[in-house]
C-alpha positions in Angstrom: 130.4 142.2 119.0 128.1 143.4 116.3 130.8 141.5 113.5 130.7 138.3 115.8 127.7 138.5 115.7 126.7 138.8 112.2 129.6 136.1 111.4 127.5 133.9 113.2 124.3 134.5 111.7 126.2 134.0 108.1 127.2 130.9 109.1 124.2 129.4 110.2 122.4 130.9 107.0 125.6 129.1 104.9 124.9 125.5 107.1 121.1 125.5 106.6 121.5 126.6 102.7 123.8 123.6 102.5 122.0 121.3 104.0 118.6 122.6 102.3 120.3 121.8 99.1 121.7 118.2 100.1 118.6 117.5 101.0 117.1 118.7 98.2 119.6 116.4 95.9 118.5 113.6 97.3 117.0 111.3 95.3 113.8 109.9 98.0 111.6 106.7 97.6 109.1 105.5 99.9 110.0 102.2 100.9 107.2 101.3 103.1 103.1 102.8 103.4 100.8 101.8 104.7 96.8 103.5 103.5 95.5 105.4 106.4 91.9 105.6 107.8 89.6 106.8 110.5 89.8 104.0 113.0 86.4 102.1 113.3 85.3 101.4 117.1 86.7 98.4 117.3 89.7 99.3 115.9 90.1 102.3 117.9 92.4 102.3 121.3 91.2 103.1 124.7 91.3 106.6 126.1 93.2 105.3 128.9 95.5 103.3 126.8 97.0 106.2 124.6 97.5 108.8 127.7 101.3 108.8 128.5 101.8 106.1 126.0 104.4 104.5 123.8 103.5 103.0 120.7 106.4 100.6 119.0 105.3 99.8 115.7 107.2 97.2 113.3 107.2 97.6 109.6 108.9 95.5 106.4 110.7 97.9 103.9 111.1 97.0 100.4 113.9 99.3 99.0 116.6 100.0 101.1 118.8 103.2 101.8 121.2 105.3 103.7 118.9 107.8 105.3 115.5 107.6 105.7 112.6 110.0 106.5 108.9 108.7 108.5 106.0 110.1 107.2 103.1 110.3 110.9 99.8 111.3 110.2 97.0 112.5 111.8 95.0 112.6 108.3 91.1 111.6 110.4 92.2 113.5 113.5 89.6 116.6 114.3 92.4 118.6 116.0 96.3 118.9 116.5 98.0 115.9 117.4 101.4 116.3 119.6 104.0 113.8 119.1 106.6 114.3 122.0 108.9 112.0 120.6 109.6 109.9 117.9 112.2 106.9 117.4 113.3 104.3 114.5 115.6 101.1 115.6 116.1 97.9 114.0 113.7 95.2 115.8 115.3 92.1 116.5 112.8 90.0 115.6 109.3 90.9 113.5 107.5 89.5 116.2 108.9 90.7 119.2 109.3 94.7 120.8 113.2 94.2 121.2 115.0 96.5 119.2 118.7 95.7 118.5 121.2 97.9 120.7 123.1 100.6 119.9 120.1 101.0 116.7 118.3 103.5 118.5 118.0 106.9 116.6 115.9 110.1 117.8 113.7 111.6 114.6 113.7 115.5 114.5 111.3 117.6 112.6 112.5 121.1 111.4 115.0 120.3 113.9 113.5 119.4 116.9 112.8 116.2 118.8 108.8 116.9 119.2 106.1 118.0 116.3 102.2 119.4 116.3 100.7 117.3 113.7 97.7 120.2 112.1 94.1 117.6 111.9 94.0 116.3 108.7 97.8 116.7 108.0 100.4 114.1 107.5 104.2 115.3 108.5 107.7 114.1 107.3 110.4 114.1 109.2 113.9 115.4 108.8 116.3 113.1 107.6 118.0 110.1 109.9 121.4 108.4 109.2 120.1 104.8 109.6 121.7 102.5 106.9 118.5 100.4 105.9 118.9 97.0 103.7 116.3 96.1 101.0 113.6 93.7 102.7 114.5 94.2 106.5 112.4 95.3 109.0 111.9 98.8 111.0 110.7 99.7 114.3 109.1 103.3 114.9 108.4 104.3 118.6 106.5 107.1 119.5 105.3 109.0 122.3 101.9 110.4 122.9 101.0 112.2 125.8 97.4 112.5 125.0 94.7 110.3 123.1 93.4 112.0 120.0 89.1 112.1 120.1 89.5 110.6 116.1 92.5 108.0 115.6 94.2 107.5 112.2 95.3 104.6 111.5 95.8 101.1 109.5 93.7 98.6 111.1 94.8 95.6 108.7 98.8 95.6 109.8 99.3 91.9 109.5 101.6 93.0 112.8 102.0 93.0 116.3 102.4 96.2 118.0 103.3 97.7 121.1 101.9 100.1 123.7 103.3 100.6 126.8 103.0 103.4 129.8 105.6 106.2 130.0 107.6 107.3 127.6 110.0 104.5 126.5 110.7 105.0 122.8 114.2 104.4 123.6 114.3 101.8 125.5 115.4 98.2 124.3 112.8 96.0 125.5 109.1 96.7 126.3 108.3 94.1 128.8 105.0 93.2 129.9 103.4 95.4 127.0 100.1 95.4 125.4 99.8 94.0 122.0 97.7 94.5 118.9 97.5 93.8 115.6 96.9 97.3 114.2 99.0 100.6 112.8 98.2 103.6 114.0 99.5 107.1 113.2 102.4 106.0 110.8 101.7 106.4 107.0 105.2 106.0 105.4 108.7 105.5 105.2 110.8 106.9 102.4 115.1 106.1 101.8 117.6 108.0 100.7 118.9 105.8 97.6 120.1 106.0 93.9 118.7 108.5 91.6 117.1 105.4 89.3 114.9 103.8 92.2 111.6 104.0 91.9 108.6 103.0 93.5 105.7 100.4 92.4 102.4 101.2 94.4 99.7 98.3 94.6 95.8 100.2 94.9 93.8 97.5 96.4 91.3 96.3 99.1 91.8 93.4 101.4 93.3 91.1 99.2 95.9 93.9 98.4 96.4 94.2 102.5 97.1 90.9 103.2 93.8 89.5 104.6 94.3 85.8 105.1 97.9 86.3 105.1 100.7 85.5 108.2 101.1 87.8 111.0 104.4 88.9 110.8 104.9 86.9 107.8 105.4 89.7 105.7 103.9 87.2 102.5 101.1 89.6 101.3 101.4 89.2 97.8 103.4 92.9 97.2 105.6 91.9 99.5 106.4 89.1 97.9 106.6 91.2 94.6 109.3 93.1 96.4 111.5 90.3 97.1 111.1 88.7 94.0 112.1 92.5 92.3 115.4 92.9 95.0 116.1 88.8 93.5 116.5 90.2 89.9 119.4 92.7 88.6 117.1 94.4 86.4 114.4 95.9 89.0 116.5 95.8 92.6 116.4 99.6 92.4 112.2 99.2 92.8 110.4 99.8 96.3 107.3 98.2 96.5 104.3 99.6 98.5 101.0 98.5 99.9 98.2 101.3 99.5 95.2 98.5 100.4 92.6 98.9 102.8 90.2 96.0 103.6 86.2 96.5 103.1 87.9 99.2 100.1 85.7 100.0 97.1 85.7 102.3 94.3 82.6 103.7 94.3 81.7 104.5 97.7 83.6 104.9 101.3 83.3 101.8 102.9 86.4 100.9 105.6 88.4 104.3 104.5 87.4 106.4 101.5 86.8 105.5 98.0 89.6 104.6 95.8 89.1 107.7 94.0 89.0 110.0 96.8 92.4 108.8 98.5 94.1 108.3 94.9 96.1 111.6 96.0 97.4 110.9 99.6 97.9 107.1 98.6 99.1 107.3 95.4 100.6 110.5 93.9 102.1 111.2 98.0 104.7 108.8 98.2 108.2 109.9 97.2 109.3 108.0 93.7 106.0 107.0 92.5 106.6 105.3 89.0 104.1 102.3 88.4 100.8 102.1 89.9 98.9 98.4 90.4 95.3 98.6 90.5 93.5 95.8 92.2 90.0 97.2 93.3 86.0 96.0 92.7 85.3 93.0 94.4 83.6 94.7 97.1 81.7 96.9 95.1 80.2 94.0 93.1 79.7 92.1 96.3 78.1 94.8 98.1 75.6 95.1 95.2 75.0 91.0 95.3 74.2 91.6 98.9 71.5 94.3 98.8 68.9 91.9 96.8 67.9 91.6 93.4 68.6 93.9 90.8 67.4 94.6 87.3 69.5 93.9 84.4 69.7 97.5 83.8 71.1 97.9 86.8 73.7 95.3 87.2 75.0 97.2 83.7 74.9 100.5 84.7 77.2 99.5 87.8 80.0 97.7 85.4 79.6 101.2 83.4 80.5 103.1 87.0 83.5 100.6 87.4 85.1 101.3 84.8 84.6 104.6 84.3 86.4 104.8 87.8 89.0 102.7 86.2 89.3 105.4 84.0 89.5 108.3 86.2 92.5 106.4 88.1 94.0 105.7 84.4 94.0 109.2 83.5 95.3 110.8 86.6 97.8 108.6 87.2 99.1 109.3 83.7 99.2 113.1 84.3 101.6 112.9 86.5 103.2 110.2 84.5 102.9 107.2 86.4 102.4 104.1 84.0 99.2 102.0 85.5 98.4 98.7 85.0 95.5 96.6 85.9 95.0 93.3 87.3 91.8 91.6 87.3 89.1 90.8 90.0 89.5 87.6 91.2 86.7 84.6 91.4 84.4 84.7 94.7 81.4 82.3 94.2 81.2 80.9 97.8 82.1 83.5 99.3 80.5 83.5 102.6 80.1 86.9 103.4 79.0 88.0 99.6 77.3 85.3 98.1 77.2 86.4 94.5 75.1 85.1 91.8 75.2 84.5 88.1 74.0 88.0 87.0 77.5 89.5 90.0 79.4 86.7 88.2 78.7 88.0 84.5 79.9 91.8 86.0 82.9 90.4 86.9 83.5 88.8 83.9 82.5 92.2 82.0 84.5 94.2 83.8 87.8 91.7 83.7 87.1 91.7 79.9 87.2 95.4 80.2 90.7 95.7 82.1 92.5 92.9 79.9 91.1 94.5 76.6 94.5 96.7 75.4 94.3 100.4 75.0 92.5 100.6 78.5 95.2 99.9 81.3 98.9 100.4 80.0 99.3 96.8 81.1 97.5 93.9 82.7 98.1 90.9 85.5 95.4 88.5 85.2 94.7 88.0 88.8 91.9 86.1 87.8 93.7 83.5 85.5 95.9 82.7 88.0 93.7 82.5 91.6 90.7 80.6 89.8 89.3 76.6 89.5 89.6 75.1 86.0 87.0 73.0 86.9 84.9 76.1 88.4 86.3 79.0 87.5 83.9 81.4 88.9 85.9 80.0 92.2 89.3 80.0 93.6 91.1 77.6 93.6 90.8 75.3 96.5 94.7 75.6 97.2 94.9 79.3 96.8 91.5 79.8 99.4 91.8 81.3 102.8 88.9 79.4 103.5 86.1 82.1 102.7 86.4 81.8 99.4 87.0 85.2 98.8 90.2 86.0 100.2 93.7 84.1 98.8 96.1 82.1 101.3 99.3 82.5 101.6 99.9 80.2 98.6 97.0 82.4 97.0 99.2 85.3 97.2 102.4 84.0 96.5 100.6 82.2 92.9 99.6 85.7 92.8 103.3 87.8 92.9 104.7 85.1 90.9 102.7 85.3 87.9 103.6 89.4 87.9 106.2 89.7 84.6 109.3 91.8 86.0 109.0 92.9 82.6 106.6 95.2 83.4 108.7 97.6 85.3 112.0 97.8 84.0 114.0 97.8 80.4 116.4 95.8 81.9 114.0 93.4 83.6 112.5 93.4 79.8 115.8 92.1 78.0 115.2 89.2 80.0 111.4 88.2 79.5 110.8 84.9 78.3 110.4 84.7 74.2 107.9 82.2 72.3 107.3 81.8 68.5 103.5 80.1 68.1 103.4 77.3 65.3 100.5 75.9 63.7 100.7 72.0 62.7 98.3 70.4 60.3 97.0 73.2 58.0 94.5 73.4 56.7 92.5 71.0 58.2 92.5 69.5 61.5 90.6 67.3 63.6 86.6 67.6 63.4 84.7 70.7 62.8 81.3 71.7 64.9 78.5 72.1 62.9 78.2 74.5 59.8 81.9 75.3 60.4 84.4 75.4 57.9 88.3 75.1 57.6 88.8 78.6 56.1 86.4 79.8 59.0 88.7 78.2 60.9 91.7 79.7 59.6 90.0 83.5 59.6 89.1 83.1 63.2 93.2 81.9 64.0 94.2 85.0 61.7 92.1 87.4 62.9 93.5 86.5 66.8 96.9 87.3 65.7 96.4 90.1 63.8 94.7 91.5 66.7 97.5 90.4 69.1 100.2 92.3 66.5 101.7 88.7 66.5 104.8 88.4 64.1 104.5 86.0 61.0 103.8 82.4 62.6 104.7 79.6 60.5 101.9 77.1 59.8 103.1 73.4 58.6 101.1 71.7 55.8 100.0 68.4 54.9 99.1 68.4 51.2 97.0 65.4 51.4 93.9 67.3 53.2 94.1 69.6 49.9 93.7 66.5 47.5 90.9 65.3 49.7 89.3 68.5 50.0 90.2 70.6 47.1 88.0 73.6 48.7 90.4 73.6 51.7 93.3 75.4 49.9 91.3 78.9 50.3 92.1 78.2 54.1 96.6 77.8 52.9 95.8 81.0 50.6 94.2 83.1 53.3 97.2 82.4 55.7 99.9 83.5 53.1 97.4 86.9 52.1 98.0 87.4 55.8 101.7 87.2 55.3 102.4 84.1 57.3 104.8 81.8 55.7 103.7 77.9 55.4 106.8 75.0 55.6 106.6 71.0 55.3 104.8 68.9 57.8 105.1 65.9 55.2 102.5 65.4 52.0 100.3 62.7 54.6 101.6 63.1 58.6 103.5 60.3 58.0 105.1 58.9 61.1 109.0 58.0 60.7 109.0 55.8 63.5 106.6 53.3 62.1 107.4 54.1 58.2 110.7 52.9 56.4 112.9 56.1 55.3 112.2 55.6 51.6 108.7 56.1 52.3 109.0 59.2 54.5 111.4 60.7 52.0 109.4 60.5 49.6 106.5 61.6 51.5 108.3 64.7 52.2 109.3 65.4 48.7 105.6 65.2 47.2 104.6 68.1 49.6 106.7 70.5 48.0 105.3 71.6 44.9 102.5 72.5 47.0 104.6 74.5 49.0 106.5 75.9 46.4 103.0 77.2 44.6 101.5 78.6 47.5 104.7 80.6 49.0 104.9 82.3 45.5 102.3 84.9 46.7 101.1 86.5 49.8 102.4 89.4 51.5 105.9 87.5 52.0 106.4 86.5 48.3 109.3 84.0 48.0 109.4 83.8 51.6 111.6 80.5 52.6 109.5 77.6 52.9 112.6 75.4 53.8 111.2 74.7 57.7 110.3 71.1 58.1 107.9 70.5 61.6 108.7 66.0 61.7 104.6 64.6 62.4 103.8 63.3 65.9 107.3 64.9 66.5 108.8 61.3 65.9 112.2 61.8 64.6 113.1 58.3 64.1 113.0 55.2 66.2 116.5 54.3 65.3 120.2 56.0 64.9 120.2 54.8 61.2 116.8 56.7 60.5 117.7 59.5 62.5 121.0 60.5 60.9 119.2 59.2 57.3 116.6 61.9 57.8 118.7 64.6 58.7 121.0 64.3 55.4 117.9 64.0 53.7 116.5 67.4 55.1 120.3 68.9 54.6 120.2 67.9 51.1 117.2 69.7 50.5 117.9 72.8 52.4 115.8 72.1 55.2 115.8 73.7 58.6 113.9 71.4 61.9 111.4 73.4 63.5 112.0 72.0 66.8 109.5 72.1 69.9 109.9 73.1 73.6 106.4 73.5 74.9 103.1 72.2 73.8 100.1 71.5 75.7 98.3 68.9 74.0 96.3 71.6 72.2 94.6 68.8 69.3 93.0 66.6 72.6 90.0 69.6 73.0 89.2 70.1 69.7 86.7 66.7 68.5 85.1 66.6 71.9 85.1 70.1 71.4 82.8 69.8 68.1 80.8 67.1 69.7 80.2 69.4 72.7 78.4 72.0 70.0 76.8 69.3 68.1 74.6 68.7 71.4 74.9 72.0 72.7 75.9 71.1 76.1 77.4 74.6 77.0 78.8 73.8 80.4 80.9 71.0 78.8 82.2 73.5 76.7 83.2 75.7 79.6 84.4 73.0 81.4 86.9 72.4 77.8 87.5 76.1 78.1 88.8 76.3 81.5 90.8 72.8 81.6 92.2 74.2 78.4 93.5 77.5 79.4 94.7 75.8 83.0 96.8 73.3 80.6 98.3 76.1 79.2 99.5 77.6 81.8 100.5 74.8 83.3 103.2 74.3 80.2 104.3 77.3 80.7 105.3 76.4 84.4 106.8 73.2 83.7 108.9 74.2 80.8 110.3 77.6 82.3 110.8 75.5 85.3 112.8 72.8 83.5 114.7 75.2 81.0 115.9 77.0 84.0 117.0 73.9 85.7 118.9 72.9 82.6 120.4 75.5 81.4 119.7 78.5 84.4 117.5 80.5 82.0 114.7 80.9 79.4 115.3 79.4 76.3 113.0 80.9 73.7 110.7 78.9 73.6 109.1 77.1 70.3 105.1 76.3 71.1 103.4 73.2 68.9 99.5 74.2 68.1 97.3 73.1 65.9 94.5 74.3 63.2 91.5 73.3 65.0 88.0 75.0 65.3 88.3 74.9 69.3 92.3 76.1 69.2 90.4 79.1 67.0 87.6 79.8 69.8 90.5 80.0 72.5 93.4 82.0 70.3 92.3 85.1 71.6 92.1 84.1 75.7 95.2 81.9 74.9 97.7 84.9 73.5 96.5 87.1 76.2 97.5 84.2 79.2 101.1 84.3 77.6 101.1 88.2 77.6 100.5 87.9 80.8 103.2 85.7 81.8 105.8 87.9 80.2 106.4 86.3 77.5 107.6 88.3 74.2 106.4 87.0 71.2 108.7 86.2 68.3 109.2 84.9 64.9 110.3 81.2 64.6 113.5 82.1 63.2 114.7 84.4 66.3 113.6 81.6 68.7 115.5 79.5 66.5 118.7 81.5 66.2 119.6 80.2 70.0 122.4 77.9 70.6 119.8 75.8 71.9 118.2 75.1 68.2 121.8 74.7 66.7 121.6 71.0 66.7 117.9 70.8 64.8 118.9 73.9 62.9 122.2 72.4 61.7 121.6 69.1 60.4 125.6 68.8 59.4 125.7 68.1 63.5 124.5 64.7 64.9 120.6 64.2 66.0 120.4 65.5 69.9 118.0 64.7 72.3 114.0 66.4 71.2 112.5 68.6 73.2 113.7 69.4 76.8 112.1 66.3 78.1 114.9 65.1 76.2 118.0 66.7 77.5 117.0 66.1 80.9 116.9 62.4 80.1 120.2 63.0 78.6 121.0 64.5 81.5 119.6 62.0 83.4 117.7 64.9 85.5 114.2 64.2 86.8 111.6 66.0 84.5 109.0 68.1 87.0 105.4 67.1 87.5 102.7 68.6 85.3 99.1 68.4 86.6 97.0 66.9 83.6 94.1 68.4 82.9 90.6 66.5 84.7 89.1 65.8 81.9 87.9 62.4 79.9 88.3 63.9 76.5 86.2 60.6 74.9 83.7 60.6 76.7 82.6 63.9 77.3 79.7 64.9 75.0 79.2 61.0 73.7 
């Protein structure tokens, strides 16, 4: 008996020990959280609702798995909570407390069907076989025999719930049940998956939970990061999960504690943490706008608190090596519940300089770029606005997990981020300056942009004529090559093929180059190749005769077309632009800077959109800008809105080495269709609507 015995007892010790070390292989991610918080009154249940209750609760996961675990919580609660049982099924719809049958599983903890939840504990579950796909929904039941004095919970769930009498966690239907539109008691879920999954957690407020998105919809903008992540190869391995809380602020408790003081449970908790998202502030500028008038001193000594909160989050999340990135607050002049002033609107333009300025976040999503007005971009953009001018739609927060570069979270996501080389036209001199401006002022403004954006060598075209005209001018061609940057032909005059004969442009062409020849004799890139020809007005001849003359021409002399695949119309701001500072009208000019900037991004849109449809990718992309005094005042804001967007930058000759430049880069071949614009005409493909900036560029400042 005493052998049986101790057999037994061997063998259970051998099963545990196995299955403490399978579980202790597996590689966990939380797929779903939600932040919790002390319910508020009105967010609280009824003392008669929650006795002999069952709660069905319906959440969206983002990574899917074969096992999962649920993480209940009773983090506010003043005493031990007793779940009698808890259950996880697949709902049949996300809107309905039908669970699909046969689904149904019972969740242990340390074996055993019921668990006494310490106060201000959270628990995890044993592990449950339940075969979960990526972006498909969950429902956990649970039983509570008795209400809790302080309730934990997630008021914002953007989700119907369930409560019934009795317990019923199994049962298939909960007829007749009450409904709400809170969580409460559930803080996680985590999956069993592959030992490279990893999980992205977005640190936010209400516009981070969904306020103003779809109940049910599941279209807050993270989780419309996740599906766009499960959509791509390179990042289908990534769980995405929501750590906002609405009325959240970093500096004080508000509707659930401070950023900093939850940063642990919310952020360095959840199983697989890799990537951290930080969208927080709003409502601690807006709370300050709405207790009264405040010295200057003041106003700067609360961006100074901001971001030295950004900091603390920074730091810790980096010592436990979790790579943050920060996204800036978005526009709220209007809103109705803030109303914010100039002096709230210059703090949250200090402290968005502050996040996108490099060396503070590891990366940054400009929020702010993409939410606000051109026309008024201390607002949000009327199609992106809830209506309270504070919160985003659900367009809002789509616009929102669009603009987020994949790049940011995976190497293999990164081997596919859009490329662009920049390109200057028209050095050294173009279009009018402002007052007491110069052209090399000019130029050292342009250089000083890319040198600070650790840009690679950007070609800059030259018309030789300016020089003859304005001797002075070639200290502007002679900075750009001390810089390094190579210059190539843009003809001796910006001679236009199409109304010139081809004599004339030949020659034209040819009387540039000794120029050229001098001036790419020094520099940083001595004897770099000047051999890149950028045709003015981009007119490569009005008919087949001139268009196959030119391009023997160009092969004779060793040329190489730098072709274009996304311009903006950069030259059109830059002589209202200097008429602007002539009067010093200083809201024209921010109207010019905003219109501008929206332009841009615009391009970028449109021409991803149409290389895609073309060719079912990004090309790299070659972007036509100019030398201009207003392009120089916007370099900086400009390089930092393709950053943003993904985009790597690159040299003209790796754009160029795509089979989509073979035709301009081989003239041997036959002239093709210019620009993309140009294939899909070929093609005979409709191009895709580009919103033109609001703007009367002559008569603004006349």
């Amino acid at each position: 008996m005493r052998r049986a015995g101790l057999c037994a007892l061997l063998t259970a010790l051998l099963i545990f020990l196995l299955n403490f070390s399978a579980q202790a292989q597996t590689h966990w991610v939380a797929s779903w959280t939600a932040a919790q918080q002390l319910a508020e009154p009105q967010n609280s249940l009824a003392a008669d609702d929650l006795r002999d209750a069952t709660l069905r609760q319906i959440v969206h996961l983002s990574l899917g798995g074969t096992q999962l675990r649920v993480r209940i919580s009773n983090r506010f609660g003043g005493e031990p909570l007793h779940f009698s049982a808890v259950h996880v099924a697949r709902p049949v719809t996300t809107a309905s407390a039908k669970i699909v049958e046969g689904t149904d599983k019972a969740v242990s903890f340390s074996g055993k069907p019921d668990v006494i939840v310490p106060a201000g504990a959270d628990y995890l579950s044993d592990p449950v076989d339940f075969p979960a796909a990526p972006l498909s929904n969950l429902a956990i039941s649970i039983y509570l025999e008795q209400l809790p004095q302080q309730q934990t919970g997630h008021p914002g769930s953007r989700a119907t719930s369930y409560l019934i009498h009795g317990n019923q966690v199994a049962a298939v239907d909960l007829p007749n049940a009450k409904t709400f539109e809170h969580w409460y008691f559930i803080a996680g879920v985590e999956v069993a998956t592959t030992p490279q999954a990893a999980e992205i957690v977005a640190l936010g407020d209400s516009i981070t939970d969904g306020h103003g998105a779809t109940t049910n919809g599941n279209d807050r903008w993270p989780d419309l990061l996740a599906k766009r992540l499960q959509a791509n190869a390179g990042t289908a391995n990534l769980a995405v999960v929501n750590a906002g809380i609405g009325g959240n602020r970093l500096l004080l408790d508000s509707l659930g504690p401070n950023a900093l003081a939850r940063f642990d449970h919310d952020v360095l908790a959840p199983a697989g943490v890799r990537y951290l998202i930080v969208l927080e502030g709003v409502n601690d500028l807006g709370m300050f706008s709405r207790e009264g008038n405040h010295s200057r001193a003041e106003h700067d000594e609360l961006v100074r608190r901001i971001i030295a909160a950004y900091e603390q989050i920074v730091v810790r999340a980096h010592g436990h090596g979790i790579t943050t990135i920060g996204a800036t607050i978005l526009p709220f002049v209007g809103s109705e519940f803030y109303h914010p002033g100039a002096e709230i609107e210059a703090d949250r333009q200090a402290v968005n300089q502050w996040i996108r300025t490099p060396g503070h976040f590891d990366s940054v999503i400009d929020f702010d770029m993409v939410t606000r007005d051109p026309q008024h971009p201390d607002r949000m953009l009327p199609a992106f606005d809830s209506g309270d001018h504070l919160h985003p739609s659900p367009a809002g927060y789509a616009a929102m997990a669009a603009a987020i570069p994949l790049s940011l979270f995976s190497p293999s996501a990164a081997a596919t981020q859009p490329q662009i080389a920049f390109t200057f036209d028209d050095l050294p001199a173009h279009a009018s300056l402002p007052p007491g401006e110069t052209r090399v002022e000019v130029i050292a403004k342009i250089l000083a942009a890319l040198h600070d954006a650790h840009m690679p060598l950007i070609y800059g075209f030259v018309n030789g004529l300016a020089v003859e005209q304005h001797p002075g001018d070639v200290a502007a061609l002679k900075a750009w090559r001390d810089a390094g940057n190579p210059l190539g032909n843009h003809t001796w005059s910006h001679i236009n093929l199409n109304q010139n004969s081809l004599t004339d442009f030949e020659a034209n062409t040819t009387k540039n180059e000794a120029l050229l020849t001098e001036l790419m004799q020094g520099g940083l890139t001595q004897g770099a190749d000047w051999h890149w020809f950028r045709f003015p007005f981009l007119a490569e001849g009005d008919t087949q005769e001139k268009k196959a003359g030119v391009r023997a021409f160009l092969l004779q002399g060793g040329y190489k077309v730098a072709g274009v695949t996304m311009s903006f119309g950069d030259y059109s701001w830059n002589d209202p632009y200097a008429r602007c500072v002539a009067k010093g009208d200083k809201d024209a000019i921010a109207t010019l800077e905003s219109s501008y900037l929206a332009a841009a991004d615009d391009s970028i849109r449109h021409y991803r959109q149409l290389s895609q449809t073309l060719y079912g990718r990004d090309i790299p992309y070659v972007l036509l800008m100019h030398v201009g005094a207003f392009d120089a005042r916007m370099l900086p804001r400009l390089l930092e809105l393709y950053r943003s967007r993904g985009f790597e930058f690159v040299t003209l000759q790796q754009a160029e080495s795509d089979d989509f430049y073979r035709e301009d880069t081989d003239l041997n071949l036959p002239p093709g269709p210019d620009m993309l614009e140009g294939v899909a005409s070929e093609r005979h493909i409709a191009t895709i609507s580009r919103r033109l900036p609001v703007i009367q560029f002559d008569t603004i400042c006349k």
